[in-house]
ZALUMDO-574511 format. One line per 10 residues: number of its first residue (from 1); for each residue x, y, z of C-alpha. Coordinates in steps of 0.001 Angstrom, whole numbers, plus 500000, padded with zeros to 6 digits. Layout:
BEGIN
NUM = X:Y:Z  ...
//
This chain:
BEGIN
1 = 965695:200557:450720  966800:203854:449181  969278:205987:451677  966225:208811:452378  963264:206063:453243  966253:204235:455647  966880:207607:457699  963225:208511:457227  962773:205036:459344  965545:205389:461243
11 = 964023:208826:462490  960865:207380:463306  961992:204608:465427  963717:206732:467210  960769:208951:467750  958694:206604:468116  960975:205589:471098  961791:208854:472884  959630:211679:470964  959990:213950:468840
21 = 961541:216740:471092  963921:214297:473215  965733:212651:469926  968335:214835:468469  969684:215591:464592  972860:213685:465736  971179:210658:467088  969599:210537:464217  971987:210686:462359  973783:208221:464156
31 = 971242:205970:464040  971023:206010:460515  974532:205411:460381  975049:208464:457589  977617:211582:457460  975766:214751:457847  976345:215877:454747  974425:212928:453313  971466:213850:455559  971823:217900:454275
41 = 971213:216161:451257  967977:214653:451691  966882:216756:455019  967054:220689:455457  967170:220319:459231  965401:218381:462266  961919:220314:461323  961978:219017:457703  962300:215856:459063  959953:215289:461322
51 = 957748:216649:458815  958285:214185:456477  957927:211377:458811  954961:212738:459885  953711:213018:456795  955227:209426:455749  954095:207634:458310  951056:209376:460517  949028:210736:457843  948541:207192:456264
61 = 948073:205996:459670  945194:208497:460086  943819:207922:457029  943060:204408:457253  940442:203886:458851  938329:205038:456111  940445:203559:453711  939816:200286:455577  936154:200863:455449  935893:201127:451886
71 = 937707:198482:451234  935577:196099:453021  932353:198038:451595  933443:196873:448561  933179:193563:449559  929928:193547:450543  927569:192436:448061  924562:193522:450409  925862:195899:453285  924473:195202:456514
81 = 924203:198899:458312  924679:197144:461642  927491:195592:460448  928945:198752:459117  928355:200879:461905  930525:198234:463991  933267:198084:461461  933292:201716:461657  933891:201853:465570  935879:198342:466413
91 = 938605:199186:463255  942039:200248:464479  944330:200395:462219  948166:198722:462168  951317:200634:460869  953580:197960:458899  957381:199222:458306  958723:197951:455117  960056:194958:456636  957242:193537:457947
101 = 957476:194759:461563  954321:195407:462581  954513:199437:465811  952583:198233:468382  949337:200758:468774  950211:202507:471998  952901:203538:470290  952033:205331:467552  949390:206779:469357  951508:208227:471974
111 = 953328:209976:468892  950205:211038:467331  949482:212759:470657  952657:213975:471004  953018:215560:467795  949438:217394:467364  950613:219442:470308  953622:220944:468409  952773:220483:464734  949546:222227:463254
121 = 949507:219983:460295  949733:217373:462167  946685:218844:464170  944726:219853:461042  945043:216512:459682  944233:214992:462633  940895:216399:462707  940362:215942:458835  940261:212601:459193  938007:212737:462268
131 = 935516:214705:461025  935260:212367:457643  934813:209580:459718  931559:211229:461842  930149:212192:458331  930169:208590:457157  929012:207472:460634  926142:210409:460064  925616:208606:456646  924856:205360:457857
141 = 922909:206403:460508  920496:208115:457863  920651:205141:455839  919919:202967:458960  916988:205508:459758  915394:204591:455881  915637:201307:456185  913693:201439:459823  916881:199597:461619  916912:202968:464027
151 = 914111:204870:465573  913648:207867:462845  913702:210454:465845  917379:209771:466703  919455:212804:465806  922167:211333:463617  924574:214123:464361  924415:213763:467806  925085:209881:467648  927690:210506:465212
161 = 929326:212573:467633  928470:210293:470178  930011:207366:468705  933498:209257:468082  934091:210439:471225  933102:206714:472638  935788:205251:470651  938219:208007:470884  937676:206923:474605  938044:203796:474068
171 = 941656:204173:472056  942704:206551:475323  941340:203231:477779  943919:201082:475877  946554:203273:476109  946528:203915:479267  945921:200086:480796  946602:197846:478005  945585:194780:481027  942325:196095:480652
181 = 939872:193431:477869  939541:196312:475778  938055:194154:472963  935510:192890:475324  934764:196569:476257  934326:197791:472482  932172:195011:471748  929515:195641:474737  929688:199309:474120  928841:199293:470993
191 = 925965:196982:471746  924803:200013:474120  924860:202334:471547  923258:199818:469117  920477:198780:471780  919625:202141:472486  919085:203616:468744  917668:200227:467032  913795:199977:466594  911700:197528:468542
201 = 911938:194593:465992  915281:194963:464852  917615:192503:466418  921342:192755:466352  922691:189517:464468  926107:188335:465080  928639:190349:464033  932536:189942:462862  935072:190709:464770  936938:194106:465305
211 = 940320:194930:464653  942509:195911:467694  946162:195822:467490  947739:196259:470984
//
């Protein structure tokens, strides 16, 4: 691992750990095990680096649910809306460091949450990837809506909307009790949603499994 990526992991450990306010340049730097005149050279201060972790490790974070979703689109030789729609809510996605150890959700969420509050970009970003997601749930929703799986009067905005701020809630559920069967709560949920929208003859068929990643 080159010296920059190792303090840029370092760094986010650490925040990861305490947050971004509580860790200091020295701790970092002690962490990383590096003179501070080899982190001048890669860092111009604290602010540079948290923006490059951010930007590192957060905005590929936040971008992957979408990512995901394309990806398994892909796959699909005949997409089932349903099926879509529920990959769309139940994904969550997992950050992987280079070695293979897999930050536990909560975690990363916390610093998400932490960070939006003092970083703009972080914000803006944030809210990028949000609103990209409600289009493409909009999108389905209009494609479920020609191919009479939903009642045509639904107003796909609105359940767009809907279904963000459900799973947004859903995320802040798990974060705050992991005890709670948050899988079993996602799935039944979503079957709400589902059971309310779908026309009279359409019939939810089994679905796969969501990803959570406590």
């Amino acid at each position: 691992m080159q010296t920059k990526q190792y303090i840029l992991e370092m760094a986010f450990r650490l925040f990861l750990k305490n947050g971004f306010c509580a860790v200091s340049l020295n701790e970092v730097i002690r962490e990383a095990d590096v003179t501070k005149g080899c982190f001048y050279h890669y860092f111009k201060g604290k602010e540079a680096l948290i923006y490059d972790v951010i930007v590192t490790y957060l905005y590929d974070y936040l971008k992957s649910p979408l990512e995901a979703f394309q990806n398994w689109a892909k796959q699909q030789k005949n997409m089932d809306i349903a099926e879509a729609l529920h990959f769309c809510y139940t994904f969550m996605p997992e950050l992987i460091l280079e070695s293979g150890e897999r930050i536990p959700f909560r975690e990363v969420q916390f610093l998400i949450y932490e960070g939006m509050k003092h970083y703009d970009y972080l914000q803006r970003e944030s809210c990028i990837c949000s609103r990209k997601q409600r289009i493409l749930l909009k999108e389905l929703l209009e494609k479920a809506k020609q191919q009479r799986l939903v009642q045509r009067d639904i107003d796909t905005e609105e359940y767009a909307t809907t279904i963000m701020a459900l799973r947004d809630g859903m995320i802040a559920l798990h974060i705050l009790d992991s005890s709670i069967d948050t899988k079993q709560k996602w799935e039944s949920t979503f079957l709400s949603i589902w059971n309310k929208i779908k026309t009279e003859q359409n019939q939810m068929i089994c679905h796969k499994e969501g990803y959570l990643y406590a």
